[in-house]
N, C-alpha and C positions, 0 to 999 in steps of 0.2 A: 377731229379728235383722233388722238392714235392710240392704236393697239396694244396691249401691254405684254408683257414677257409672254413667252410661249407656256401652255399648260401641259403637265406630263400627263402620264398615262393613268395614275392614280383620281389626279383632279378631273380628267375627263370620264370616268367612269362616275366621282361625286355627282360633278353637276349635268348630268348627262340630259336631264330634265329642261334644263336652259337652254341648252343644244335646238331644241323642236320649237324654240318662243324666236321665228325671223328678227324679231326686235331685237333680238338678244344675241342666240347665235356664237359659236365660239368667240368671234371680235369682242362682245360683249363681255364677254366671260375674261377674257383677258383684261379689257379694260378694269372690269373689276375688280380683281388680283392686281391691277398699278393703284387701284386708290388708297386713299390716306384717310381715315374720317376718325373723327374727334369726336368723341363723348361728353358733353359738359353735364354730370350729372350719371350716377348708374342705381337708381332709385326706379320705380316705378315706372317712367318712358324710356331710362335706357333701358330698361331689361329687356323689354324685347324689341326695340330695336338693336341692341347687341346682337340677343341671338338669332336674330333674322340677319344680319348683315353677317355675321361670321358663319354660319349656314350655308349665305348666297357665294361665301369667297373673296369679300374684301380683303385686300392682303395686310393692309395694316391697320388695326383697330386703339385709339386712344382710347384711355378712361378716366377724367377726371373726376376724385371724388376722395372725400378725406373722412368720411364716415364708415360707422360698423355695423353690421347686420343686426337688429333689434326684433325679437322676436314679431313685433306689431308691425314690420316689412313685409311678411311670407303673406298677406293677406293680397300683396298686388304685385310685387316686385319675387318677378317670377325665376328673375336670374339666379337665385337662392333657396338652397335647404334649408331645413333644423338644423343641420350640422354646422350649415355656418354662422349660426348665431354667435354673436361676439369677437366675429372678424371683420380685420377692415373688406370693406367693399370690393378693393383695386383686387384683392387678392384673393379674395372668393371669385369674384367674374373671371377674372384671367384663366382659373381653377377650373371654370366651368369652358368656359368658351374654347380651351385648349382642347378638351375630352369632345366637345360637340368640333369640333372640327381644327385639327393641329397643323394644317396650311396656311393658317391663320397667325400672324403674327402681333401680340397683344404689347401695347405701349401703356407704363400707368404712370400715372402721377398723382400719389398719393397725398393731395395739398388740396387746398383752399382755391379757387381761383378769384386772381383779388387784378387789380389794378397795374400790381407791380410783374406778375408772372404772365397776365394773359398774351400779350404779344408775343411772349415770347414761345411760350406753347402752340396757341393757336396756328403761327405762321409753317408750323411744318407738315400741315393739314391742309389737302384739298377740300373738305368740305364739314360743316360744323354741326351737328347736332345738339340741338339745345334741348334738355331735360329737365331742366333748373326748376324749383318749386318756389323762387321769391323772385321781386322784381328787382332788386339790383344786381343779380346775376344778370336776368334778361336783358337789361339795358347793358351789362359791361360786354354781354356777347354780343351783342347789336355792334355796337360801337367798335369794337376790336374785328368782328366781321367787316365794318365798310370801311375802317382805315387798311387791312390789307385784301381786302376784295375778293372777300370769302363768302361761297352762301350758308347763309344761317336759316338750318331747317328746322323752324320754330317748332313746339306741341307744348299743348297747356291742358289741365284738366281743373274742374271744379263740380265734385256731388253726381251727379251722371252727365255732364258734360265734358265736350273736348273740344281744340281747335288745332289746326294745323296750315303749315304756310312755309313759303321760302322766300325769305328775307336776302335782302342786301347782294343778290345775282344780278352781278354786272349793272343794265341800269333800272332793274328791279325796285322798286320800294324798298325802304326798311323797316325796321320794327317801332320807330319812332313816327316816321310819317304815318302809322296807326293810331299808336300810343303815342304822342308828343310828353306827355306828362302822368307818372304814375299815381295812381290813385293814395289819398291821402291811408295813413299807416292803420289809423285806428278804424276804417273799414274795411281792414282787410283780416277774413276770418283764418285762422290757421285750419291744417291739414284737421287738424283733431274737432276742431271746430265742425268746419264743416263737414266733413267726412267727404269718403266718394269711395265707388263701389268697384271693386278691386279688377275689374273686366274692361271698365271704360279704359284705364293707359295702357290697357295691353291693347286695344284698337287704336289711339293716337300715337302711341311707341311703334306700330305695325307700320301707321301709313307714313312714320316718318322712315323707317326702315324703306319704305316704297320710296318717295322722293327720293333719298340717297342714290338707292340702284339707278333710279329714272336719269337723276346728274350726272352719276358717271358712267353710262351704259348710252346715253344720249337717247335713250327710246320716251315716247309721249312726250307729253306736255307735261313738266312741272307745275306745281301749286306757287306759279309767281304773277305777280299783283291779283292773288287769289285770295282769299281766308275761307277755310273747310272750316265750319260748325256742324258737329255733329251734338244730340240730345239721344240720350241713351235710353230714356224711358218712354221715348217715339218711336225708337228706331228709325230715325229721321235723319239725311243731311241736309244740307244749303248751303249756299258759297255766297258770298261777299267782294263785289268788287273791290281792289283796294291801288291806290294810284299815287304816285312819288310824288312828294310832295317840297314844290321847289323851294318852300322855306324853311324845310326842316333844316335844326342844327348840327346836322352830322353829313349828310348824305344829299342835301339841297342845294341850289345853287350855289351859295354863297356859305358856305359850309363854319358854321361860333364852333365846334368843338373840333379838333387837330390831335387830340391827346386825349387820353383816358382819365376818368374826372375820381372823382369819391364817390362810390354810386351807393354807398351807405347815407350819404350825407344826401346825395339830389332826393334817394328816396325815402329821407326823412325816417330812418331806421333809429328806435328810441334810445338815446345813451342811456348807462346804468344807473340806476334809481339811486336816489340818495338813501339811508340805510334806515330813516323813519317811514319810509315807503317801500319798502322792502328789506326784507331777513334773509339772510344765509339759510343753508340747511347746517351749515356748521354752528352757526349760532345758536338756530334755535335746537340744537341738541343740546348744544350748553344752557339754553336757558332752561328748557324743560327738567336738566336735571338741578339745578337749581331752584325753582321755582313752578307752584304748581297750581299759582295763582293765573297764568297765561289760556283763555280758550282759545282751541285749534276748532277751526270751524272749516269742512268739508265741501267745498261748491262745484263737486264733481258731479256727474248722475249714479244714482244707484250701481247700475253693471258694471262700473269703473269702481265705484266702495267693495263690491265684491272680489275685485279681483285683489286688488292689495288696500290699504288702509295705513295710516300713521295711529299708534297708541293712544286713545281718550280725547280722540276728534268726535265731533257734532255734525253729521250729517247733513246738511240744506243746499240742497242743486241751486245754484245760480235764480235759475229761474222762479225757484220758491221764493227767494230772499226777503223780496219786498210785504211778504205775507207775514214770514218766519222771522225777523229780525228779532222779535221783540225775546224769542227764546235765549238771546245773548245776553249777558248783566254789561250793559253801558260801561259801569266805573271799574271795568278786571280787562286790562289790554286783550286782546282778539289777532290772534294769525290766521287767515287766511290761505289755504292751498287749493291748487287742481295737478293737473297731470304736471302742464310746464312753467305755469306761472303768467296766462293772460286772462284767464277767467276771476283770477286770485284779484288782481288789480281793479278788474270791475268791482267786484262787491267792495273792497277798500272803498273805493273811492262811495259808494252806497251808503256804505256804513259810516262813512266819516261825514257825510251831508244827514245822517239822520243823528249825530252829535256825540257819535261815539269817541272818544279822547285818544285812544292806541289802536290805532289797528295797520297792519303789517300785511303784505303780502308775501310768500316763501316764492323766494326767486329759486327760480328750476322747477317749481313741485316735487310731485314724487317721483317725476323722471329723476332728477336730481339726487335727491333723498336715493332713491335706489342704486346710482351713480358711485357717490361718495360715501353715506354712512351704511347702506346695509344692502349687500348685493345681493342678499339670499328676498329680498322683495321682487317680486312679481314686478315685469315689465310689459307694457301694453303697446 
């Protein structure tokens, strides 16, 4: 492994701290300043593996991310003020990571990372950070890591859990000889669902910021054919063997995938609802003012009705429903809302087995509703 550009006098006083770790050592320090790392994602595990990696002196930092700062981000996603509420992402980080350290040279790409851009981004990266919160991201960065022979330094979290791992280094394991097959759609809880407690991805964002430095600094033993479980309400780790697996389809002997697939489609990601199974919020603005025979029925919890609300909704959390149903009138159509519109389609489908005739769910909720018809609504 060789050396990278020489550091001046400024960068040697920064990391002067690096200087006294033998592992590391000015060589180190240079190495560090030649790498290249890629962000897939700068939510909650980029954030601070950003600001750890542009701290330590990475010289060029990627950011893939096509979203905006929403105020319900500052609870975990650390790389962000108040003030950047309602900006994109690429361009609050950059903002930030410049002021925490301007040696640092910040790359964005303010998009989607799909099928058709990933190769192409990816390949000018030494090394990949995956922050992704769904599985067809994970799978598309899996896959895009072992066709150009990238390591993919995985971190996942769920409710006080995290794991961590480096995928797809050289002849490493990848994310698929784990995971062969993603878990069906309709068990998989969203962020809001389940929650998770704003401290855990600043630990799993942390130790993927470590793995990076460890790849390109060549010090310890990387997390390869490793898997770190960490449980946040133990304060507990354990690691998991994890071993290549020679029939996997990507990365095993005899390799079915060569090209980047639909990872929407493998991971069974729902098409949009037909329009009897879900409403617009544009719509059902126009129905409301029209018509005032329509019940909007509530299946958020309480502290989510307090913070915003829609106009001469009925209160009932989800999980009352089966108790509370009867408080609906059967023969007067029923829309159904929660924040983004997957709790909505549970009760739908409730309410239509207990024989109710119309019932709707509002595609987007009140994220939505807040979105498009009235932006002075409370966002969570």
């Amino acid at each position: 492994m060789m050396a990278g550009p020489p550091l001046t006098p400024v960068e040697m006083r920064r990391y002067a701290r690096h200087f006294s770790l033998p592992e590391i050592g000015e060589t180190g320090q240079r190495r560090l300043k030649a790498a290249r790392v890629l962000l897939v994602g700068a939510g909650g595990l980029g954030s601070p593996a950003a600001l750890y990696l542009a701290a330590g002196g990475v010289g060029v930092i990627g950011i893939v991310d096509d979203d905006r700062v929403d105020e319900s981000n500052l609870q975990r996603q650390i790389l962000y003020g108040t003030q950047a509420i309602g900006r994109p992402k690429g361009e609050a980080a950059e903002e930030r990571l410049r002021d925490l350290n301007p040696h640092v040279r910040i790359e964005r790409f303010d998009a989607r990372l799909t099928s058709g851009n990933a190769l192409g981004i990816l390949r000018e990266f030494d090394v990949i950070v995956d922050g992704s919160d769904n599985f067809p991201t994970r799978y598309l960065v899996n896959d895009a890591c072992v066709l150009l022979g990238k390591p993919d330094v995985y971190g996942a979290i769920f409710r006080f859990e995290g794991q961590v791992s480096v995928f797809a280094h050289r002849e490493a394991p990848c994310y698929r000889c784990l995971f062969r097959d993603p878990p069906p759609p309709e068990l998989i809880p969203s962020c809001e669902q389940a929650g998770v407690l704003g401290v855990v991805p600043g630990i799993i964002g942390s130790l993927q910021a470590l793995e990076v430095m460890k790849l390109a600094t060549g010090a310890g033993q990387p997390l390869v054919g490793r898997l770190l479980l960490f449980d946040g309400l133990l304060a507990r780790f354990r690691e998991l063997p994890i071993r290549r697996d020679p029939a996997c389809p990507v990365c095993g002997d005899h390799p079915t995938i060569r090209e980047l697939i639909d990872y929407d489609a493998f991971c069974g990601t729902p098409a949009p609802l037909a329009d009897e199974v879900e409403i617009t919020v544009a719509s059902l603005r126009q129905l409301l003012a029209e018509s005032r025979a329509v019940q909007l029925v509530d299946v958020r919890e309480p502290w989510e009705w307090s913070i915003c609300r829609l106009d001469g909704a009925n209160l009932i959390p989800l999980r009352e429903l089966p108790q509370r149903f009867g408080e609906l009138e059967a023969s007067r159509p029923v829309v159904a809302y929660c924040h983004t519109g997957q709790r909505s389609l549970i009760a739908r489908q409730f309410l239509m087995a207990q024989g109710y005739g119309s019932v709707r769910s509002l595609r987007g909720g009140v994220d939505s509703w807040s979105r498009e018809i009235d932006p002075d609504m409370p966002r969570y």
